[in-house]
N, C-alpha and C positions, 0 to 999 in steps of 0.2 A: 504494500500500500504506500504510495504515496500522498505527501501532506504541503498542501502549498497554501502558507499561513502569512500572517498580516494584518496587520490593522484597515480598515476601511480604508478605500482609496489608495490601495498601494499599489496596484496593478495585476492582484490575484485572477481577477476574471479573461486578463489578458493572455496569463501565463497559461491558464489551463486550456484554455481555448488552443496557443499556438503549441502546445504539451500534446493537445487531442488531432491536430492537425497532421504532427508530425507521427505521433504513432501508426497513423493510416500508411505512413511511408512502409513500414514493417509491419504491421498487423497481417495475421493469416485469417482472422476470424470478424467478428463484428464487431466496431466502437460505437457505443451508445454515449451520448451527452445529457445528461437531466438537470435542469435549471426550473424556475420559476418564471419563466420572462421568456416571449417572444425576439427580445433584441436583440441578441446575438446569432440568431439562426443561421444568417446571413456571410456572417463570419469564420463558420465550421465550412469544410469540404463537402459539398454534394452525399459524397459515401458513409458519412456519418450520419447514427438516427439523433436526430434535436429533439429530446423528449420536455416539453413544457410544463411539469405538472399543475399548473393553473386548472384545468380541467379536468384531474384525476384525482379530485378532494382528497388528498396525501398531508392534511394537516396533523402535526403530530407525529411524535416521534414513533409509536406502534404500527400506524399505516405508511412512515416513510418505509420502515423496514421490510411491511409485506412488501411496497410497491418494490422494491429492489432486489426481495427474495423473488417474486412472481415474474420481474424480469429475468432472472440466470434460470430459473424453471423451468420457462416459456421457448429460451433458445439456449441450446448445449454449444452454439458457434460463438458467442457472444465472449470475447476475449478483452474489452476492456471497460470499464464505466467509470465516466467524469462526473463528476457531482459538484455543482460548482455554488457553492453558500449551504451546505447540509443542514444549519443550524437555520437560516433564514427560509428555507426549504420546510422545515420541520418543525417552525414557530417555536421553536426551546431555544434553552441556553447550551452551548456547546456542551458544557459539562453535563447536564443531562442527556447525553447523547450514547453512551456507555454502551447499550445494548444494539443498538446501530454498528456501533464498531464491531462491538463484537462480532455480528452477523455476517460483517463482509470480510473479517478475519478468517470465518468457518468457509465463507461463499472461495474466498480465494485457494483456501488449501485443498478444500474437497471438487470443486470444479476448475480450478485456475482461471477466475478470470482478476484482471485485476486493476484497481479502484486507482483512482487521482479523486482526491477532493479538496476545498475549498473551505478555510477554515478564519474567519474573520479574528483574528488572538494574537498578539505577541505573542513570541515564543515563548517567554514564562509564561504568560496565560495559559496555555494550552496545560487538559487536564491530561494525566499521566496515559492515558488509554490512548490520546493522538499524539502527545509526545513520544514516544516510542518509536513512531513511524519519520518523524525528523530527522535529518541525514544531520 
């Protein structure tokens, strides 16, 4: 798992974006991108899926995790997911975000696909469950 972290306005959404760009360069299987926002669609490569959840009522941290369990489910090709504001995505505080992690932690070693998300925190902020993932 990767963790591309920062206070508001640092250029997180840029990073993950040209992060998810360049994976399509080597990717064998499928990059999904799930955001909250239309904006950026435009921004990703054609081959990538732009998942908006604005329209798949994913509020909260129980139904982020179905939606993201239901997506590696749904497709066994599915080799990376950008998540780009999880906590803003999931209406919580990072920190209560725990059992998310944990999920994609399970998701990446029993199916290998594997996660870039966006995480609005200085580095101290960040709780120990996404510190970890910090190079």
């Amino acid at each position: 798992m990767k963790i591309i972290y920062g206070p508001k306005g640092t250029g997180k959404t840029k990073a993950i974006i040209d992060c998810a760009n360049t994976a399509l360069d080597q990717a064998k299987g499928h990059i999904i991108f799930i955001t909250d926002t239309k904006r950026y669609a435009f921004d990703l490569k054609y081959q990538i899926r732009f998942l908006d959840v604005t329209g798949f009522d994913v509020q909260g941290a129980d139904r982020l995790r179905g939606f993201i369990k239901g997506i590696v489910a749904a497709n066994g090709d599915n080799e990376y997911i950008f998540i780009d504001g999880i906590a803003r995505i999931a209406k919580a505080e990072l920190n209560e975000l725990g059992d998310i992690f944990s999920a994609m932690e399970m998701l990446e070693k029993e199916y290998g696909v594997k996660f870039v998300v966006t995480c609005s925190a200085s580095k101290e902020d960040l709780p120990e469950f996404v510190a970890k993932y910090v190079d």
